[in-house]
N, CA, C and O atoms as a DFTB+ gen file, in Angstrom:
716 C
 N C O
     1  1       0.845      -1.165       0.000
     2  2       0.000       0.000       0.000
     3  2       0.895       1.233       0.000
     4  3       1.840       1.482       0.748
     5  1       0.328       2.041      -1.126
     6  2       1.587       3.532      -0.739
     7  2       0.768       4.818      -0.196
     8  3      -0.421       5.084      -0.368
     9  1       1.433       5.300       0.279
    10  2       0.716       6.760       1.020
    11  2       0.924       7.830       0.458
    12  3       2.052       8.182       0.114
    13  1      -0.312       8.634       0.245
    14  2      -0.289       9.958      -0.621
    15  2      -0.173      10.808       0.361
    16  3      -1.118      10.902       1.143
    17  1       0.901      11.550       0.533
    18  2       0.429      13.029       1.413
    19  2       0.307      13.706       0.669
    20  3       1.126      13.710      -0.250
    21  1      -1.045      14.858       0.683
    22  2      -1.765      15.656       0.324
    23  2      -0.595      16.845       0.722
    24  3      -0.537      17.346       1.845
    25  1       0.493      17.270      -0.609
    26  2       1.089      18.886      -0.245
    27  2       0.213      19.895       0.181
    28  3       0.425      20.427       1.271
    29  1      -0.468      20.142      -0.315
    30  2      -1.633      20.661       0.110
    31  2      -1.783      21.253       1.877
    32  3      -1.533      22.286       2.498
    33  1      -2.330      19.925       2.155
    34  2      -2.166      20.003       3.922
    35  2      -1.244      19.843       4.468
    36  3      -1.317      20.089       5.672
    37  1       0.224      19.318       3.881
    38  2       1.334      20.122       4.963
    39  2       1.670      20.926       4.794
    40  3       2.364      21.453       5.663
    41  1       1.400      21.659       3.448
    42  2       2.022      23.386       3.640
    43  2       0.940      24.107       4.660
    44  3       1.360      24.880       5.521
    45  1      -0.380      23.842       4.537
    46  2      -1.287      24.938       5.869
    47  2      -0.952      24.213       7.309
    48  3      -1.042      24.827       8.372
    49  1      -0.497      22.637       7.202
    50  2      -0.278      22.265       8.638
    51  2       1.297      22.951       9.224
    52  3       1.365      23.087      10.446
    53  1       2.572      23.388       8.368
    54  2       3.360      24.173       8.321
    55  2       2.977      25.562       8.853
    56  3       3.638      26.311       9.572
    57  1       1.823      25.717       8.358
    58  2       1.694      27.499       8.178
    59  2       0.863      27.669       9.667
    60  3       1.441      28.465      10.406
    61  1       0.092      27.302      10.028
    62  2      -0.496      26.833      11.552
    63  2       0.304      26.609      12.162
    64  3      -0.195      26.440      13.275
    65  1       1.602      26.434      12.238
    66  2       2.842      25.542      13.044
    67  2       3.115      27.260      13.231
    68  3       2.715      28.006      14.125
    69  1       3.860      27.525      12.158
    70  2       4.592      28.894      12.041
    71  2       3.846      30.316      12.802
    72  3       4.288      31.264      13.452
    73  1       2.695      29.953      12.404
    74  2       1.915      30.821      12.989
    75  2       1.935      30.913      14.525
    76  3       2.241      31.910      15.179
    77  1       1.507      29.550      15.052
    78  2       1.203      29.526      16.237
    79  2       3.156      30.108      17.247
    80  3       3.506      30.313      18.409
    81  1       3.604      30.122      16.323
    82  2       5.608      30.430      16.978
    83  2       5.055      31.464      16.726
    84  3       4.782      31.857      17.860
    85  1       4.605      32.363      15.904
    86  2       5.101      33.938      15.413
    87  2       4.303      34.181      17.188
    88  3       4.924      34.805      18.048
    89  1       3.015      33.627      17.446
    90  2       1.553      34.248      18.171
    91  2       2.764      34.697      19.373
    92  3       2.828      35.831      19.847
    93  1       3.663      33.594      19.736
    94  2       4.442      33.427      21.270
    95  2       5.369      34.654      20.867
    96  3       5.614      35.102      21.988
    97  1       5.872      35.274      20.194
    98  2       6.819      36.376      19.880
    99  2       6.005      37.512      20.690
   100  3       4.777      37.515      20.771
   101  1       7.032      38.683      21.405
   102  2       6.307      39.589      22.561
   103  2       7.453      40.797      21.832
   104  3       8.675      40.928      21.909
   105  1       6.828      41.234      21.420
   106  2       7.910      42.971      21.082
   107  2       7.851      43.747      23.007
   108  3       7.047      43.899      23.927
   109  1       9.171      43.994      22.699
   110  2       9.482      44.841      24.004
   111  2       8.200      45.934      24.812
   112  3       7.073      46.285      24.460
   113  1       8.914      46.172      25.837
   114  2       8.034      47.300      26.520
   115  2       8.566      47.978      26.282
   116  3       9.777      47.946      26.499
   117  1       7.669      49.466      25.416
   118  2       7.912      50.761      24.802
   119  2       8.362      51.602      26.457
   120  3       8.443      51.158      27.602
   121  1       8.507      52.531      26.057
   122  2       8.807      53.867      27.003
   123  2       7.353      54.416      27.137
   124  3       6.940      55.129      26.223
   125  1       6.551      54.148      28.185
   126  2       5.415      54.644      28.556
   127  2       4.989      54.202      30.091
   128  3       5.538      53.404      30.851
   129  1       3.634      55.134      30.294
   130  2       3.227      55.193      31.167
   131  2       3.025      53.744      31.396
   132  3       2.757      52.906      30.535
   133  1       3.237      53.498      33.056
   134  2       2.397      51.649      33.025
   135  2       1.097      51.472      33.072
   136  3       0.266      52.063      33.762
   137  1       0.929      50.431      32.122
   138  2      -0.328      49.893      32.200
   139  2      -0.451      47.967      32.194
   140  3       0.693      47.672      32.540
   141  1      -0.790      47.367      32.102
   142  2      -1.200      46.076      31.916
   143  2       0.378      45.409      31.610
   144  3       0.783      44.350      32.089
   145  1       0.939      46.070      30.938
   146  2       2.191      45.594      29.819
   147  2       3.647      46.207      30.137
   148  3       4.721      46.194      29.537
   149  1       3.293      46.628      31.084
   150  2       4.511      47.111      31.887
   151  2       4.501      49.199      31.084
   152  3       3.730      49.813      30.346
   153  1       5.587      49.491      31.682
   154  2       6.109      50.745      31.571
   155  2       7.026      51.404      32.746
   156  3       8.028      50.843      33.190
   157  1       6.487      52.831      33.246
   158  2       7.006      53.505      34.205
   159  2       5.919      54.095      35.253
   160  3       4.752      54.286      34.910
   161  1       6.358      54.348      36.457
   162  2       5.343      54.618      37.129
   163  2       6.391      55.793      37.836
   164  3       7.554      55.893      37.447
   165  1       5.756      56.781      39.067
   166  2       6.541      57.280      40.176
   167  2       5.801      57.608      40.785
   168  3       4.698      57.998      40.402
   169  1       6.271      57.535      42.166
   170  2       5.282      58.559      43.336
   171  2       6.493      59.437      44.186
   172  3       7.580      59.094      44.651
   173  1       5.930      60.432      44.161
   174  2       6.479      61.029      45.230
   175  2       6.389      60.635      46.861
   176  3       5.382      60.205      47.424
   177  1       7.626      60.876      47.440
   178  2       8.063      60.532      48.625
   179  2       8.065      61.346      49.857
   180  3       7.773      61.024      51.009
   181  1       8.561      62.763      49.232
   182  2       8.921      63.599      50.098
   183  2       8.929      64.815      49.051
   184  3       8.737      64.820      47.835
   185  1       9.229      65.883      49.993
   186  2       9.015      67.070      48.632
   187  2      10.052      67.135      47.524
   188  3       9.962      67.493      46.349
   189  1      11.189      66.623      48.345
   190  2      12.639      66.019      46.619
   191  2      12.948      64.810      46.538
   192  3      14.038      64.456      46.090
   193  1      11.789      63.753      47.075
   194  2      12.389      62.337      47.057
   195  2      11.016      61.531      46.136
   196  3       9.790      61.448      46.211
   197  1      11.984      61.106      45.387
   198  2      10.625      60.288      44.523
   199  2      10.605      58.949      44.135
   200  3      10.657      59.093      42.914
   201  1      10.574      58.017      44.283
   202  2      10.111      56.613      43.895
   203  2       9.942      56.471      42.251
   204  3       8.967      56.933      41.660
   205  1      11.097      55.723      41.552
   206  2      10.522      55.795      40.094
   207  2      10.861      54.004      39.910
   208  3      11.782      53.295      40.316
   209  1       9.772      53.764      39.193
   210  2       9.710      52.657      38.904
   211  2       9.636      52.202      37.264
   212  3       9.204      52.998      36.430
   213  1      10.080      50.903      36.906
   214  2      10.132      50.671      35.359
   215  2      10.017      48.845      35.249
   216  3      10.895      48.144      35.752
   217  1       9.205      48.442      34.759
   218  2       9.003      46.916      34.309
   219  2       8.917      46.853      32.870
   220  3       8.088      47.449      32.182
   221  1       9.864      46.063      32.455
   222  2       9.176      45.404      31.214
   223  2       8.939      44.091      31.317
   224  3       9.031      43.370      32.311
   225  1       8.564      43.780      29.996
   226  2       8.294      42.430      30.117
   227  2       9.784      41.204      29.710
   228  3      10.990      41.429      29.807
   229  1       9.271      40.296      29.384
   230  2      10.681      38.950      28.798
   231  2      11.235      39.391      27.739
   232  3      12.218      38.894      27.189
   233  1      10.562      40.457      27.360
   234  2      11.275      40.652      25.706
   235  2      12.304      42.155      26.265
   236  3      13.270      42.465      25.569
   237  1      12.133      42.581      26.919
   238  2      12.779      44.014      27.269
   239  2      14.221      43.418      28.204
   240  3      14.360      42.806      29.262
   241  1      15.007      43.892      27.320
   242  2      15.881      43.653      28.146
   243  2      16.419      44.082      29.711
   244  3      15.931      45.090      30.221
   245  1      17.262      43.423      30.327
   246  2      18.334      44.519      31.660
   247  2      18.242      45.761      31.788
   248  3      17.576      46.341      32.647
   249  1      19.103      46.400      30.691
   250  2      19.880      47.438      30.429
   251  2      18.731      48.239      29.663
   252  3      19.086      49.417      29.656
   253  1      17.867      48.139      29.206
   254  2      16.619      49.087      28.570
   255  2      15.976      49.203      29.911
   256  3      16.053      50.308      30.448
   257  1      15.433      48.366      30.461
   258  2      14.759      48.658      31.860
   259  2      15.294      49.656      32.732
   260  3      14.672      50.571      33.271
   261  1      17.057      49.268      32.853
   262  2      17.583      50.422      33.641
   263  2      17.596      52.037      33.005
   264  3      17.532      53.119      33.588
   265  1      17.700      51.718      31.658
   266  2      18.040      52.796      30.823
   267  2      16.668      54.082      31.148
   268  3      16.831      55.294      31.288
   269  1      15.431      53.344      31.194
   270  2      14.069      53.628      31.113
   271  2      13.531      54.541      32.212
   272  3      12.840      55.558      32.258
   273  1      14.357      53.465      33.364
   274  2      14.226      53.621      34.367
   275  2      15.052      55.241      34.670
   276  3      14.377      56.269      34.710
   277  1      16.321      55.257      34.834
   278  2      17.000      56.912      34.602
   279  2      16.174      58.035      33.195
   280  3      16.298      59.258      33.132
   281  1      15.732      57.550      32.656
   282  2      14.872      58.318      31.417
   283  2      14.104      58.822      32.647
   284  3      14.525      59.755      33.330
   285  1      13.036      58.212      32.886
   286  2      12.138      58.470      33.668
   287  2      12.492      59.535      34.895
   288  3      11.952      60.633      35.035
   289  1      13.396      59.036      35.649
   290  2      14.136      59.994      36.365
   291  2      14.412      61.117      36.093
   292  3      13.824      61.906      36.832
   293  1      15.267      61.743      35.108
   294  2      15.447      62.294      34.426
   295  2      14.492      63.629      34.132
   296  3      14.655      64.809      34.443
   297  1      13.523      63.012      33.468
   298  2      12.379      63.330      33.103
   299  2      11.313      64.719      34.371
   300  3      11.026      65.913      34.463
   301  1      11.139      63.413      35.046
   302  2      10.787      63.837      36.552
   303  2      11.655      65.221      36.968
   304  3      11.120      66.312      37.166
   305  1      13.039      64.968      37.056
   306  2      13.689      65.845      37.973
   307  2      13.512      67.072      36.692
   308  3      12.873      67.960      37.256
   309  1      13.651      67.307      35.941
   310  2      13.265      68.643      34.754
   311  2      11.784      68.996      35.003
   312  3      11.522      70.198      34.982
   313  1      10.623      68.000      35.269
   314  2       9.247      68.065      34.953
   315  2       9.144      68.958      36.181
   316  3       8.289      69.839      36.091
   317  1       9.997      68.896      37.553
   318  2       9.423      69.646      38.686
   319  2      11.027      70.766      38.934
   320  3      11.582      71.098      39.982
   321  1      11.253      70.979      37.983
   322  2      12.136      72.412      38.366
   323  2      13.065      72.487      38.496
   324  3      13.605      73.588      38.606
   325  1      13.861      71.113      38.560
   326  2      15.213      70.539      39.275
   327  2      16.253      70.542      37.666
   328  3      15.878      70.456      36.497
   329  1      17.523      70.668      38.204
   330  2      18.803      70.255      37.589
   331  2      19.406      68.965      37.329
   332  3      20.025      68.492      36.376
   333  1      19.101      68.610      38.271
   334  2      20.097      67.363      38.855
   335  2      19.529      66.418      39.922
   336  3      18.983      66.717      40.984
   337  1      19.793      65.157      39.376
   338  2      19.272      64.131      40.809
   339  2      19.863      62.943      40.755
   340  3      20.311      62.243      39.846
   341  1      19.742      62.822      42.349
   342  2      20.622      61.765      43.122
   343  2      20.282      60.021      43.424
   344  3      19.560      59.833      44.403
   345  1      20.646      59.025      42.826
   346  2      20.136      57.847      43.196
   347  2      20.375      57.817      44.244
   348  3      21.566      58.079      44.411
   349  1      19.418      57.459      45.902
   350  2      20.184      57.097      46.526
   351  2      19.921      55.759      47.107
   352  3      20.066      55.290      48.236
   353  1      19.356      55.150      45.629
   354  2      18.661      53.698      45.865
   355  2      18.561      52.939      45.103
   356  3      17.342      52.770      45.085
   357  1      19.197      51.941      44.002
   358  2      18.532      51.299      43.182
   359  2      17.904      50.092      43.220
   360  3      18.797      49.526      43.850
   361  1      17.145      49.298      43.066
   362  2      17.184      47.692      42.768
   363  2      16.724      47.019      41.474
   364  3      15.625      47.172      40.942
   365  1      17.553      46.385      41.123
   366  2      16.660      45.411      40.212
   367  2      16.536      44.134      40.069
   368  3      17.412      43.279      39.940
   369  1      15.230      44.025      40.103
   370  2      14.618      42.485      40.394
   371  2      14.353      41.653      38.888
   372  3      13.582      42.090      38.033
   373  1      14.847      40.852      38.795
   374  2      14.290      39.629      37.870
   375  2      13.409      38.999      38.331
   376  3      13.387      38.498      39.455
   377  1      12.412      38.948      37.341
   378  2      11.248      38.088      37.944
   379  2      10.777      37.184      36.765
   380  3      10.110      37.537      35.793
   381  1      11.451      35.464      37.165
   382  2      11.178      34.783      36.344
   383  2       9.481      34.598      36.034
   384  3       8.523      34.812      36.777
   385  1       9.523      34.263      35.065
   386  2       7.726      33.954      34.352
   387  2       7.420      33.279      34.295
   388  3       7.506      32.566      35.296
   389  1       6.688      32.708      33.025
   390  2       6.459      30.853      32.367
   391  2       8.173      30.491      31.893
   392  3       9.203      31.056      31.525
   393  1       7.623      29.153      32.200
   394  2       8.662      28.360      31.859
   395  2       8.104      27.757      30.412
   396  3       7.129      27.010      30.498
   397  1       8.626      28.012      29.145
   398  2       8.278      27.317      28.232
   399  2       9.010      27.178      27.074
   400  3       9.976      27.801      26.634
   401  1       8.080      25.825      26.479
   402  2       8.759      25.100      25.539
   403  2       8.228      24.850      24.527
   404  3       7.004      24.819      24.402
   405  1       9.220      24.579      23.425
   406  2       8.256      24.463      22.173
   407  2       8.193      22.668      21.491
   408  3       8.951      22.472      20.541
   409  1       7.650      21.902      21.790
   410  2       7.792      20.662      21.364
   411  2       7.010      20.258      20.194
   412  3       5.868      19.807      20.288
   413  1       7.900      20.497      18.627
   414  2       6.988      20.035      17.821
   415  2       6.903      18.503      17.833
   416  3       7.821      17.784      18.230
   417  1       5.120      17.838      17.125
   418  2       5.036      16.574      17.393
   419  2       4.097      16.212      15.993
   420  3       3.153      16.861      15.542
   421  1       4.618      15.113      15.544
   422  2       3.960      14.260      14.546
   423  2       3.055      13.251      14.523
   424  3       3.398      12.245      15.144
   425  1       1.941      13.225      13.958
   426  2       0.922      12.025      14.344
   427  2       0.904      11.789      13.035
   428  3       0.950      12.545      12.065
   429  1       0.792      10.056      13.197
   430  2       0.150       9.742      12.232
   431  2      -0.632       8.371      12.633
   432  3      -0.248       7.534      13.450
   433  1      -2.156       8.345      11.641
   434  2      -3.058       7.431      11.630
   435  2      -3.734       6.669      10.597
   436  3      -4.134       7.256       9.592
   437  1      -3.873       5.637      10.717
   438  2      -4.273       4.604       9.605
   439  2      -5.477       4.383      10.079
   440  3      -5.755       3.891      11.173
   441  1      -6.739       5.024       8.625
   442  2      -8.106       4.796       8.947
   443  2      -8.285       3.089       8.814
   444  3      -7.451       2.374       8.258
   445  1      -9.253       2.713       9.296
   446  2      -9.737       0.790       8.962
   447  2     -10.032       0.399       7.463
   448  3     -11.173       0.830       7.301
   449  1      -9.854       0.142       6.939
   450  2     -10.536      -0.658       6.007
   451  2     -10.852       0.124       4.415
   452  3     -11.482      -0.372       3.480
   453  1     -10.082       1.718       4.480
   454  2      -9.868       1.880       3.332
   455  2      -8.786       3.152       3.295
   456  3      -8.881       4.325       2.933
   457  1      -7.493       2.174       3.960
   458  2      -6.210       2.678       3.671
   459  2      -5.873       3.903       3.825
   460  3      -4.839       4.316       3.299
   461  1      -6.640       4.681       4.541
   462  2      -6.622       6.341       4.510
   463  2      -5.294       6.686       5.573
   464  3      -5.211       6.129       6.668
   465  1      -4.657       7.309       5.270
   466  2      -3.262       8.077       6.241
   467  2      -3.606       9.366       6.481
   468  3      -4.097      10.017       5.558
   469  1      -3.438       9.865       7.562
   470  2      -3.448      10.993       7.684
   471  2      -2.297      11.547       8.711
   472  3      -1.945      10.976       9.743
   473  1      -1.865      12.600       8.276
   474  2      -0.760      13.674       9.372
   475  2      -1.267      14.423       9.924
   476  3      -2.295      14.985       9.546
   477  1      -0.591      14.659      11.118
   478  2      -0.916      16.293      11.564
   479  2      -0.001      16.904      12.456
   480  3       0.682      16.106      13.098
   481  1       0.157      17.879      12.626
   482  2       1.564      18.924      13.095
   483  2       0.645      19.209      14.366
   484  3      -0.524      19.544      14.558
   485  1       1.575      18.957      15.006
   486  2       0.913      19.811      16.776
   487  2       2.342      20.707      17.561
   488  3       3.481      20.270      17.727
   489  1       1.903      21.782      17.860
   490  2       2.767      22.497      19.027
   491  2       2.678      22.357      20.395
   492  3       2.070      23.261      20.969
   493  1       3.023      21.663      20.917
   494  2       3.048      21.782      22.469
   495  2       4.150      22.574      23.924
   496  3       5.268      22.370      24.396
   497  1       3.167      23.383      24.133
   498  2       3.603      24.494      24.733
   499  2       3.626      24.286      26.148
   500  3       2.586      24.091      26.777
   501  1       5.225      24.329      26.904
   502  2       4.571      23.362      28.408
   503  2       6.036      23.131      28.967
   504  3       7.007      23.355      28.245
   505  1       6.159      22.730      30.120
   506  2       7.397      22.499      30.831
   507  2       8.253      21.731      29.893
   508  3       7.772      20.973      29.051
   509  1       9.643      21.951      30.055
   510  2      10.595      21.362      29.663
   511  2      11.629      22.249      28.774
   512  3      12.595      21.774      28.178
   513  1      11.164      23.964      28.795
   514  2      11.626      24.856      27.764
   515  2      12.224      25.679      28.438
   516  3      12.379      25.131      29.529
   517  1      12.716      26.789      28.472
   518  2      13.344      28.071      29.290
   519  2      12.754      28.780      30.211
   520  3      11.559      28.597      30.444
   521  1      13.322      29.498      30.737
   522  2      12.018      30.587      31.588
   523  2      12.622      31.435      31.166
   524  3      13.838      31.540      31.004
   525  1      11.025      32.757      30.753
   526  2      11.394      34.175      30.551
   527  2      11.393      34.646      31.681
   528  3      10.651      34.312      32.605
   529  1      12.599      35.822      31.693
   530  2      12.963      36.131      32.583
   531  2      12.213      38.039      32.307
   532  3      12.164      38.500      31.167
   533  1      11.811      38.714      33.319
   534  2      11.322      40.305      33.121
   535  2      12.036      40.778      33.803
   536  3      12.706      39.928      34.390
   537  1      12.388      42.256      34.190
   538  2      12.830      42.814      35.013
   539  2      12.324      44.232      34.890
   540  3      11.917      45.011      34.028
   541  1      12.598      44.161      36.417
   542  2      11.496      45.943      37.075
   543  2      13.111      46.708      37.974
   544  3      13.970      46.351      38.780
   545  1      12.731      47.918      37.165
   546  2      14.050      48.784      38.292
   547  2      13.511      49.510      38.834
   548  3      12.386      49.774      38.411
   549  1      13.944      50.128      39.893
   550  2      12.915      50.788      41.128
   551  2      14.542      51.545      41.876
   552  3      15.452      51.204      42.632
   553  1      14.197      52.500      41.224
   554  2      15.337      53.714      41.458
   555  2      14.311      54.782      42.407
   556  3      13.155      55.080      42.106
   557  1      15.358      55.441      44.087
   558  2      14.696      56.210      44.690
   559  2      15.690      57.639      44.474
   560  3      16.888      57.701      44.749
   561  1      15.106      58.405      44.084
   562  2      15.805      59.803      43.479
   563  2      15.882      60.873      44.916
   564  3      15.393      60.746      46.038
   565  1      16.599      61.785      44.390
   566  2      16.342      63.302      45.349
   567  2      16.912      63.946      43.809
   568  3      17.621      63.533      42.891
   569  1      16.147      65.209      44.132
   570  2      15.976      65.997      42.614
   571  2      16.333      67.227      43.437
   572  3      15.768      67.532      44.488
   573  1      17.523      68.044      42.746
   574  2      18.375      69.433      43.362
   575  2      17.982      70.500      42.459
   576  3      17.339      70.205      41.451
   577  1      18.271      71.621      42.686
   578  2      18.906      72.549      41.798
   579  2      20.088      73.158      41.873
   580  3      20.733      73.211      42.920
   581  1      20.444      73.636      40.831
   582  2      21.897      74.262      40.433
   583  2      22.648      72.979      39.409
   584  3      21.984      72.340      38.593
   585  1      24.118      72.765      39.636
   586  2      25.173      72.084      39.344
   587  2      25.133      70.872      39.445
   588  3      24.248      70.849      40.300
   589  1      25.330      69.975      39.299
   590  2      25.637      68.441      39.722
   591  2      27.294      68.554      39.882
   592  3      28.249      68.858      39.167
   593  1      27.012      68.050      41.491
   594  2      28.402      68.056      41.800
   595  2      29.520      66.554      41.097
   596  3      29.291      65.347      41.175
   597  1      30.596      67.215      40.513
   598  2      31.290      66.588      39.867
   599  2      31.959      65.279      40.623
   600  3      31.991      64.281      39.904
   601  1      32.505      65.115      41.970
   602  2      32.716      64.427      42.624
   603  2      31.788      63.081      43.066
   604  3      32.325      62.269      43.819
   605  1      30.210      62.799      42.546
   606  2      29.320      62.452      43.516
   607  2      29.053      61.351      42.561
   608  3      27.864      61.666      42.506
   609  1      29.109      60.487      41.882
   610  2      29.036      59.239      41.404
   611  2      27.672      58.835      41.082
   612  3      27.482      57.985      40.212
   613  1      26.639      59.417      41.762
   614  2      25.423      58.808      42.337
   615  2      24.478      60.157      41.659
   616  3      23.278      60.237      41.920
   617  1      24.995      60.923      40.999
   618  2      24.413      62.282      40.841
   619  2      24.248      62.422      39.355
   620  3      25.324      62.559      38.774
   621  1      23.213      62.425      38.609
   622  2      22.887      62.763      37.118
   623  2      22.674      64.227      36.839
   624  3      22.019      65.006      37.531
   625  1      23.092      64.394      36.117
   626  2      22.361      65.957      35.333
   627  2      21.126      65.477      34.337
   628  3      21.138      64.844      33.281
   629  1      20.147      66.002      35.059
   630  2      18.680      65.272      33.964
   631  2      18.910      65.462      32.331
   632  3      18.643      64.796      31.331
   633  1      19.624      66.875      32.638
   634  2      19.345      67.553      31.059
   635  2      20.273      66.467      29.947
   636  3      19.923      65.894      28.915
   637  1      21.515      66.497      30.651
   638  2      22.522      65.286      30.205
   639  2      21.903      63.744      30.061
   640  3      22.286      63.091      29.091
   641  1      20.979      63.155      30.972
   642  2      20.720      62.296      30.785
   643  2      19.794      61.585      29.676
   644  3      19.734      60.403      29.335
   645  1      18.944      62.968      29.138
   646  2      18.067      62.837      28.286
   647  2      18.881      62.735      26.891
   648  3      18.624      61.950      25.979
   649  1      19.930      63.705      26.919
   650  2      20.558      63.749      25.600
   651  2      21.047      62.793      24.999
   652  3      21.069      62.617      23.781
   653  1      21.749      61.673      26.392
   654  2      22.577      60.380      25.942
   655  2      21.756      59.736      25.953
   656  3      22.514      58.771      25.865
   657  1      20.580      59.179      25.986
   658  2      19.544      58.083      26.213
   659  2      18.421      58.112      25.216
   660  3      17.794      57.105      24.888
   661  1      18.109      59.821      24.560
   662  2      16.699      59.574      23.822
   663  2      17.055      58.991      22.458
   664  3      16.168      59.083      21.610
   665  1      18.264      58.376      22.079
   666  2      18.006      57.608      20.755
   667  2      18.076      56.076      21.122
   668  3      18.350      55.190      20.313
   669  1      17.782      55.885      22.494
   670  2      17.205      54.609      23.355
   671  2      15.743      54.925      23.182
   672  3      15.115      54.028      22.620
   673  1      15.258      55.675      23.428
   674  2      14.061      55.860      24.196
   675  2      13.303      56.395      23.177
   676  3      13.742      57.147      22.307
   677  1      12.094      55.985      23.287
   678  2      10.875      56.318      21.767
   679  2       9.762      57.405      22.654
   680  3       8.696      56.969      23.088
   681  1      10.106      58.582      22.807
   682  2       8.783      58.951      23.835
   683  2       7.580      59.821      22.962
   684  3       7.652      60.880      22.338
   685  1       6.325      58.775      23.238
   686  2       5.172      58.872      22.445
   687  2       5.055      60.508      22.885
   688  3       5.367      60.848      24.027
   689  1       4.499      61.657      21.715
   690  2       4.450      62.855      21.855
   691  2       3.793      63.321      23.007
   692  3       4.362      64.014      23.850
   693  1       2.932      63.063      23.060
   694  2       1.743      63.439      24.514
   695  2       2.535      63.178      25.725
   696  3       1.989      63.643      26.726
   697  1       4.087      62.348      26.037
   698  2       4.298      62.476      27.431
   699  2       5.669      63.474      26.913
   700  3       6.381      63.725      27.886
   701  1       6.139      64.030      25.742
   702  2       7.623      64.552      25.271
   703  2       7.910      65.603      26.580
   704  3       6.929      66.309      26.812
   705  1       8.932      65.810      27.370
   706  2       9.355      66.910      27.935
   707  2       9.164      68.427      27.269
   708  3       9.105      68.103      26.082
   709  1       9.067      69.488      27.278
   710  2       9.225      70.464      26.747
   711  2      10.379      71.090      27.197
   712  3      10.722      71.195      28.375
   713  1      10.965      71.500      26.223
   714  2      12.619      72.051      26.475
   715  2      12.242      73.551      26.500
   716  3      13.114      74.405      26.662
């Protein structure tokens, strides 16, 4: 007995395969306010101490999170009058996610009694794959005026910080600083 596979149905059982990989693809967390999908948040602390916070998701890297995270800062210390501001706190947390995997799998079946074969492509999505990893930075500021003292390690000039960072940073018009 010989078996016909229908090209046909493994190029759409292919294309369902492919598809269902593209669905699991996550484009980064933009530079925005947080919502559902991560971003930036801050609260004020004290009248020059402020709480700034930044999550992305598995697709956002370390170093964009931190980057985001001083944007934000930054931002803040210009938005309320200030020159210059001081970390005098950082952390950043990894926070593993799903653990997952991609296991492609092949079936095949022989109908009874009139030779029929059939294939089919399955994705199985499930322990045994990587874990995405996210990360949130949570920088606590004090925002000065005048100079940033040259000696102080821990001390940004906002105005400076924006300059080296905004061809990192995509900031949707409605939150842009005004210079």
């Amino acid at each position: 007995m010989t078996a016909n596979f229908p090209a046909r149905g493994l190029r759409a059982s292919a294309l369902l395969m492919m598809l269902g990989l593209a669905a699991c693809a996550t484009a980064p967390t933009p530079y925005q306010i947080a919502d559902g999908d991560g971003g930036y948040s801050d609260q004020q602390l004290e009248s020059d101490r402020y709480r700034v916070k930044f999550e992305g998701n598995e697709a956002t890297s370390r170093e964009a999170v931190e980057d985001f995270a001083l944007y934000r800062a930054a931002e803040l210390t210009l938005q309320t009058g200030h020159d210059y501001f001081k970390v005098v706190s950082k952390e950043v947390e990894p926070i593993v996610g799903s653990v997952r995997g991609i296991s492609p799998g092949i079936g095949i079946g022989i109908g009874g009694g009139g030779g029929n074969l059939g294939v089919g492509l399955s994705t199985v999505f499930g322990g045994g794959g990587r874990a995405d990893y996210s990360y949130v930075t949570y920088l606590d500021i004090v925002v000065h005026e005048g100079e940033k003292p040259e000696d102080d390690r821990n001390a940004y000039a906002a105005f400076d910080v924006i300059e080296r960072l905004k061809g990192k940073v995509t900031v949707p018009e409605d939150d842009a600083v005004v210079e």
